[in-house]
C-alpha positions in Angstrom: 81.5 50.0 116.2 81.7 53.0 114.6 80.1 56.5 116.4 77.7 58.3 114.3 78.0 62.2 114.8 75.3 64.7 114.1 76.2 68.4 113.8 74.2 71.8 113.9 76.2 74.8 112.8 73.7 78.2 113.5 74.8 81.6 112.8 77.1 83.1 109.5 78.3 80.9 106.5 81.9 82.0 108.1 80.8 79.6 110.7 79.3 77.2 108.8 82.6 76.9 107.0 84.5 75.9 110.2 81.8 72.8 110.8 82.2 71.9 107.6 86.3 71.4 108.1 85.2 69.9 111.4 83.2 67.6 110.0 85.6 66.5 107.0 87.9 65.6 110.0 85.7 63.8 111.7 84.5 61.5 109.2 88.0 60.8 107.9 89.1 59.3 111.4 86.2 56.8 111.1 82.9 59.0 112.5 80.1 58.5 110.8 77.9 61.5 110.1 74.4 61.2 110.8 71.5 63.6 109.7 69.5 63.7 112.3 70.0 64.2 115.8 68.0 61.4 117.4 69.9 59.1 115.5 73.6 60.4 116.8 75.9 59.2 119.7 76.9 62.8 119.7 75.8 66.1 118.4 78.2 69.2 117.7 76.2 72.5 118.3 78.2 74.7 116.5 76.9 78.2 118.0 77.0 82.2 117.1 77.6 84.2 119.9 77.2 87.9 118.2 74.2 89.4 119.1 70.8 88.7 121.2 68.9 86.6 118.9 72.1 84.5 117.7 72.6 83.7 121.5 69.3 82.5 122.0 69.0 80.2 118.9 72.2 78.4 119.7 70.9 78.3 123.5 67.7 76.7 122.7 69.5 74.6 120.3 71.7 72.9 123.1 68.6 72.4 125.5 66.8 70.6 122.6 69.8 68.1 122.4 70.0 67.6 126.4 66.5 67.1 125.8 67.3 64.1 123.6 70.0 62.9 126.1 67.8 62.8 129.3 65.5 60.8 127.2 68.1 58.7 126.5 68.3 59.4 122.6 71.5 61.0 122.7 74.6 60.2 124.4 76.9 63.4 124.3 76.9 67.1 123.9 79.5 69.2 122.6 78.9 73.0 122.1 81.6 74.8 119.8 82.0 78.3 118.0 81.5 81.7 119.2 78.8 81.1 121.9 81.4 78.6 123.0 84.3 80.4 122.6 82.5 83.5 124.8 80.6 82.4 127.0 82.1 78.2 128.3 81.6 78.9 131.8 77.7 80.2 131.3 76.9 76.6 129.2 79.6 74.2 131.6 77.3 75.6 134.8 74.0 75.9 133.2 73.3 73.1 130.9 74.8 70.0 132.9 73.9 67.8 130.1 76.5 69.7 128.0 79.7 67.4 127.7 82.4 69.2 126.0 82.6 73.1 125.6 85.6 74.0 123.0 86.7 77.2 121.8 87.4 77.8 118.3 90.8 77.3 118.5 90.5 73.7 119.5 88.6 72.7 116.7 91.6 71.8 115.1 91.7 68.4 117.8 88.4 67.6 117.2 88.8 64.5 116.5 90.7 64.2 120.0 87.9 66.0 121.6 85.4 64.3 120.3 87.2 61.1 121.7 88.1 62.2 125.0 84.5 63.2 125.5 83.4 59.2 125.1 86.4 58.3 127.2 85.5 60.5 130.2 82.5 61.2 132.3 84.0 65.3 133.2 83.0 68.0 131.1 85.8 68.4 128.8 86.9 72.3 127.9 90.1 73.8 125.6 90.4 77.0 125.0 93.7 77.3 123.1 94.8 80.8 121.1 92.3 81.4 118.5 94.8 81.9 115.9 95.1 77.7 116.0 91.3 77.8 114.4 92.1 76.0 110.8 91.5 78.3 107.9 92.6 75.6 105.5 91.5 72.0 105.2 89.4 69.6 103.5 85.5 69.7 103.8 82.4 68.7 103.7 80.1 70.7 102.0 76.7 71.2 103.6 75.5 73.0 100.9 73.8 72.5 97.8 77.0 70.6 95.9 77.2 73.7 93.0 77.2 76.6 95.3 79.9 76.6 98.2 81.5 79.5 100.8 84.8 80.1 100.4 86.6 81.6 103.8 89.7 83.7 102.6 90.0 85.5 106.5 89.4 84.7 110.0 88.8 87.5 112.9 88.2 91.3 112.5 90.4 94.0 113.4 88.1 97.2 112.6 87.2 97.0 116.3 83.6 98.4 116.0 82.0 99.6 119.1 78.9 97.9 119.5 80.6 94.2 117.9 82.2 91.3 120.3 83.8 89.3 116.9 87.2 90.7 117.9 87.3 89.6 121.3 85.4 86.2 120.3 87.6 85.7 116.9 90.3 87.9 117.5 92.7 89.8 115.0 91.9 89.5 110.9 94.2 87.2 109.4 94.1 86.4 105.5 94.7 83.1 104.4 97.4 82.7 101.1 96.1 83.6 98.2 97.4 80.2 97.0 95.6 78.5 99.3 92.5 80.3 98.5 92.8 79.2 94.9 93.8 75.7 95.4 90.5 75.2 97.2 88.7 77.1 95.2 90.2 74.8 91.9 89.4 71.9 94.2 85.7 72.8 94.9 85.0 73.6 91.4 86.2 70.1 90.6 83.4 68.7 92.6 81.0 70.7 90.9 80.6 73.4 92.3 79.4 76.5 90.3 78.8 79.5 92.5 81.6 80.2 94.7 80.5 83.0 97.6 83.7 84.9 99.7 83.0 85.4 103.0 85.4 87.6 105.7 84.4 89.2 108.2 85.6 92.4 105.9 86.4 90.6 102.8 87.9 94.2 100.8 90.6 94.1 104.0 91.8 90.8 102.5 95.5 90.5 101.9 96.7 93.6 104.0 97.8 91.9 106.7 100.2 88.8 105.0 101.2 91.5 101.5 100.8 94.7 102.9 98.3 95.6 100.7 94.6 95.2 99.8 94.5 91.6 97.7 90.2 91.2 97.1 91.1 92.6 93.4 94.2 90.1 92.5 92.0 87.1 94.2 88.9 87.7 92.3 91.5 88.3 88.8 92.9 84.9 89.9 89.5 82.7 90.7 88.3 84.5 87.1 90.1 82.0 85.5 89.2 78.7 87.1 87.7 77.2 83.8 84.8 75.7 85.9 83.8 78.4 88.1 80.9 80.1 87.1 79.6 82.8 89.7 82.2 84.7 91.8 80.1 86.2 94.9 81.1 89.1 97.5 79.7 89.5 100.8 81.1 91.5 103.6 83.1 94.1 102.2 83.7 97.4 104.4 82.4 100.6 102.8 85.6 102.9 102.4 87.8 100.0 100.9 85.4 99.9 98.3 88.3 101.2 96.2 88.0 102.0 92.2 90.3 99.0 91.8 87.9 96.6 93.4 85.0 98.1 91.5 87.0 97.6 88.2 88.0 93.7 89.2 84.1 93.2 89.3 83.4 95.0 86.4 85.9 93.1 83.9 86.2 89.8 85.6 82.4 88.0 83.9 82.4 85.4 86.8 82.2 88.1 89.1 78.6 88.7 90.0 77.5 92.3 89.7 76.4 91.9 93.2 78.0 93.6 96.5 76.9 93.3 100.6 78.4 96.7 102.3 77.3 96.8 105.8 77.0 100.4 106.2 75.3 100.3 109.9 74.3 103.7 109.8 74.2 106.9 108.0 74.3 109.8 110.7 78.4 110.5 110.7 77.7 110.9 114.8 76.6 108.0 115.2 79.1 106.3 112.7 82.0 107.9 114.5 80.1 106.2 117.9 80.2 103.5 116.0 84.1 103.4 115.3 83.3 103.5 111.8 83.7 106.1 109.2 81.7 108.0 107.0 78.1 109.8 107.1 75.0 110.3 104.5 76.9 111.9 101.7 80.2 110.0 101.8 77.8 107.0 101.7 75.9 108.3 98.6 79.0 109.2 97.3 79.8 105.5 97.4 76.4 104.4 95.9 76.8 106.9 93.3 80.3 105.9 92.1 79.6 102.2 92.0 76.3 102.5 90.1 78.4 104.9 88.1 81.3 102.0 87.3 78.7 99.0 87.1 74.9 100.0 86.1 73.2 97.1 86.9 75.0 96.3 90.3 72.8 95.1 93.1 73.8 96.9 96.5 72.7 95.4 99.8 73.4 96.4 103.5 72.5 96.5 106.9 71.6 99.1 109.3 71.3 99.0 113.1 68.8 101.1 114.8 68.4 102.3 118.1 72.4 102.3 118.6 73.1 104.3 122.4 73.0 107.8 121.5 70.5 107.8 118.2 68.7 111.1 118.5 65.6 111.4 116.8 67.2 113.4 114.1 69.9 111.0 113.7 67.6 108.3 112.6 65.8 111.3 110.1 69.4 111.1 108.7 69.3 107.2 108.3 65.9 107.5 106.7 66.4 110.2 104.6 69.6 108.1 103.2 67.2 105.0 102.5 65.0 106.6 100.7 67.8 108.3 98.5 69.8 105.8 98.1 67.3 103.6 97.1 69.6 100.4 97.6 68.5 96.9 96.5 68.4 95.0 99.3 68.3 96.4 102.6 68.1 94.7 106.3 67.7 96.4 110.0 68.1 95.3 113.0 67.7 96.6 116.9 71.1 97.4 118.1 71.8 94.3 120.8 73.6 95.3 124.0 76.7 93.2 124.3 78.5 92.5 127.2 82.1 93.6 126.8 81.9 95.8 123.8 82.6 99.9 124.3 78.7 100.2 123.1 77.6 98.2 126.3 78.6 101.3 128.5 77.9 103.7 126.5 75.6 106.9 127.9 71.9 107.4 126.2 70.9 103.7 125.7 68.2 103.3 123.8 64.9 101.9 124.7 64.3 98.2 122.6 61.0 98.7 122.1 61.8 102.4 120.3 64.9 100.6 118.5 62.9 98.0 117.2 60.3 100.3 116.2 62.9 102.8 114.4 63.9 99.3 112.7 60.5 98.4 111.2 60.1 102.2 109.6 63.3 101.4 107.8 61.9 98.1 106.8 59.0 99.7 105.5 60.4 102.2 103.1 62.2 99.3 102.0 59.4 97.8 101.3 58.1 100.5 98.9 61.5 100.4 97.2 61.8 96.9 96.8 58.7 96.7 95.4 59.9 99.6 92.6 62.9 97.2 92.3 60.8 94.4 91.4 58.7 95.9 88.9 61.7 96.7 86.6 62.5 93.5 86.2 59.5 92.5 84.5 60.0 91.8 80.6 63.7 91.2 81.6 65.3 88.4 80.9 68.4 86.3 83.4 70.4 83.8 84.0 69.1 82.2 86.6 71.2 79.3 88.9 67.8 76.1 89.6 67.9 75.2 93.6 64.4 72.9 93.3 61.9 71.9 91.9 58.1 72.6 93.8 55.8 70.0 92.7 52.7 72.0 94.4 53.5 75.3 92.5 54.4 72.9 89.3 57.5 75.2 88.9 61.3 75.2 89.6 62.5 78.0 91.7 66.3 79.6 91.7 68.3 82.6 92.1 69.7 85.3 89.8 73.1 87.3 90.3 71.0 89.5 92.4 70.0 86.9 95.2 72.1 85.7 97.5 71.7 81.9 99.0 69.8 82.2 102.3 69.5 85.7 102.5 67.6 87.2 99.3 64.7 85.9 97.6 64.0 83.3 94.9 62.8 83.7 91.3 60.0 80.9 90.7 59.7 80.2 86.9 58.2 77.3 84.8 59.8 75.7 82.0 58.9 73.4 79.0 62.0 71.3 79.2 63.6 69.3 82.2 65.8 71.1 84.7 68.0 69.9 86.6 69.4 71.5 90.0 72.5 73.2 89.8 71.9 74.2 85.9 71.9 77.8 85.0 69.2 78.6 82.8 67.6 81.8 81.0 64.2 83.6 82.9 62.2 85.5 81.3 59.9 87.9 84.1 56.8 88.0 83.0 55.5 88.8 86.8 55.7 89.1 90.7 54.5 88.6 94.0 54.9 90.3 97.3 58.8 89.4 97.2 59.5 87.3 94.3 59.7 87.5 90.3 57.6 84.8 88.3 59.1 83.8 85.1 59.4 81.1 82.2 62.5 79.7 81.4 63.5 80.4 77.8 
């Protein structure tokens, strides 16, 4: 009889990516994927390992599964990805019920894990290098069917100070360009519209196999997949936000006008703490020049607060930047101490409480800015890409170029003819709420 499998993948689409290559590997040896847990013979809890809050979602994750198994739901456990991958002997001596901890090297035997794990009663563990993790590979997608991510690099050698995805992933490696566009050609053949690149620095793409930064060439090249339709960018580092890339958006139409920059900070002491570069008024400099190139791009980011060291009149200099820049999406977050980083020895820790205070006072003037933001769009009129229908709100909701899946908000609009989802349709904004735009589609 066949084994049903059930997976949970937490944390960044990067991740999400690598269960999905899991899973197509799985299933093409005969598993039969199940979705929901209580109906498994095993689950994969594919877990982030990056900061605080990650950790403890993939942690209660895996005690809800041995949960299942002492009640006799569930018969096995395996716990992969970066949780796995950085902490295995934490999970093998403090969740018994676990029955297989892999790092992410070894998911390319996963079927041979997975078997091994029914054919023994001992905790099975691999850790092999890292650089074995599969980049390349067939999937299945579990998302919507027209939007998909699209991993062109694995690891991250910028090294930043208070960040444990070097040691957990290890070097950046690019996948061939070739490669990149094969799947990308493939994925569009199965319908899928919205394509979404995902690094962890996406503009370092290429230099390590040519020598030289690649994102441009790529996004020339997936321009002209006949069925791709959106061309998203997520992760790219602020300094090799080079004219070149800015002019690859700009002329490429697939591309959406639509960039994530983690900028982390804006105090140039604290970004040098960081082992990043920059301060306030390279980083304006930056906004300036890409609203300059591209009007109508939407510039998001994150910033982390409370970051060992963060003087009072450092974080004036991070708020002083938010409310000049005036960016278009914006999230913070409480620095999180992590073991093995330079950060987690670093003099001056901050208290959490004052980090995650400094945190919502960001969020706040973000709030007043988004809410500017929002009102401009009114009498506007986009493309928008449908993800549902609401049958309580009697409207279909969807995104724009401006929202990304999972992380930005939806636009909810009515229409006087049928929608399907995946279609891409006009909005007119006629309104908004607290986050959202309300619109009719046209």
């Amino acid at each position: 009889m066949s084994r049903k499998i059930g997976m949970i993948s937490l944390g960044c689409p990067k991740n999400q990516v690598d269960a999905e290559i899991m899973l197509k590997k799985l299933v093409d040896a005969g598993y039969v994927l199940v979705q929901d847990a209580d109906k498994a013979d095993i689950v994969i809890v594919n877990t982030c390992g990056f900061i605080e809050d990650a950790k403890k979602e993939s942690i209660d994750a895996i005690l809800e599964m041995a949960d299942l198994k002492e009640d006799g739901i569930l018969k096995k456990i395996l716990v992969t990805g970066c949780l796995a991958q950085r902490y295995a002997d934490e999970v093998i001596s403090e969740i018994p019920e676990v029955d297989g901890v892999i790092g992410i090297g070894a998911n390319a035997d996963i079927v041979a894990v997975c078997d091994a794990i029914f054919e023994n009663e001992e905790v099975y563990s691999s850790f092999p290098d890292k650089e074995l993790l599969p980049l390349d590979g067939g999937r299945i997608l579990t998302t919507p069917e027209y939007t998909a991510y699209l991993k062109i690099a694995d690891g991250c050698s910028n090294c930043c100070s208070y960040c444990a995805i070097p040691s957990i992933r290890g070097a950046f490696r690019s996948r061939k360009m070739d490669d990149v566009l094969e799947e990308a050609n493939a994925l569009c053949e199965k319908g899928v519209k919205e394509i979404i690149l995902v690094a962890q620095d996406t503009t370092r793409y290429g230099e390590d196999l040519y020598g030289e930064l690649k994102l441009p060439e790529l996004l020339n090249e997936l321009n002209k997949i006949e069925k791709l339709q959106w061309i998203r960018l997520l992760y790219c580092y602020p300094e090799r936000v080079t004219d070149e890339l800015l002019d690859a958006i700009a002329e490429n139409e697939k591309v959406c006008h639509y960039i994530d920059i983690p900028m982390q900070h804006a105090d140039g002491e604290i970004l040098k703490a960081m082992n990043r570069k920059g301060d306030k008024e390279s980083l304006l400099a930056l906004v300036e020049k890409i609203r300059a190139r591209i009007p109508d791009m939407i510039i998001r980011t994150t910033f982390i607060t409370g970051f060992p060291g963060e003087t009072e009149e450092a974080f004036t200099t991070l708020s002083a930047f938010v409310n000049e820049a005036k960016l278009d999406r914006v999230g913070c977050f409480a620095y999180s101490r992590e073991e093995g980083t330079p950060a987690y020895d670093f003099d001056n820790q901050i208290d959490s409480e004052v980090a995650a205070e400094r945190a919502e006072v960001i969020m706040n003037q973000q709030y007043t800015i988004s809410e500017e933001k929002l009102q401009e769009c009114i009498g506007k009129t986009y493309d928008v890409l449908v993800e549902g229908y609401d049958p309580y709100l009697d409207s279909y909701y969807g995104r724009t170029y401006m929202d990304s899946p999972d992380i930005d908000n939806n636009i909810v609009f009515t229409s006087g003819y049928r929608i399907d989802d995946g279609d891409i349709v006009p909005v007119e904004i006629f309104d908004k709420d607290e986050y959202a735009l309300i619109g009719e589609a046209v």
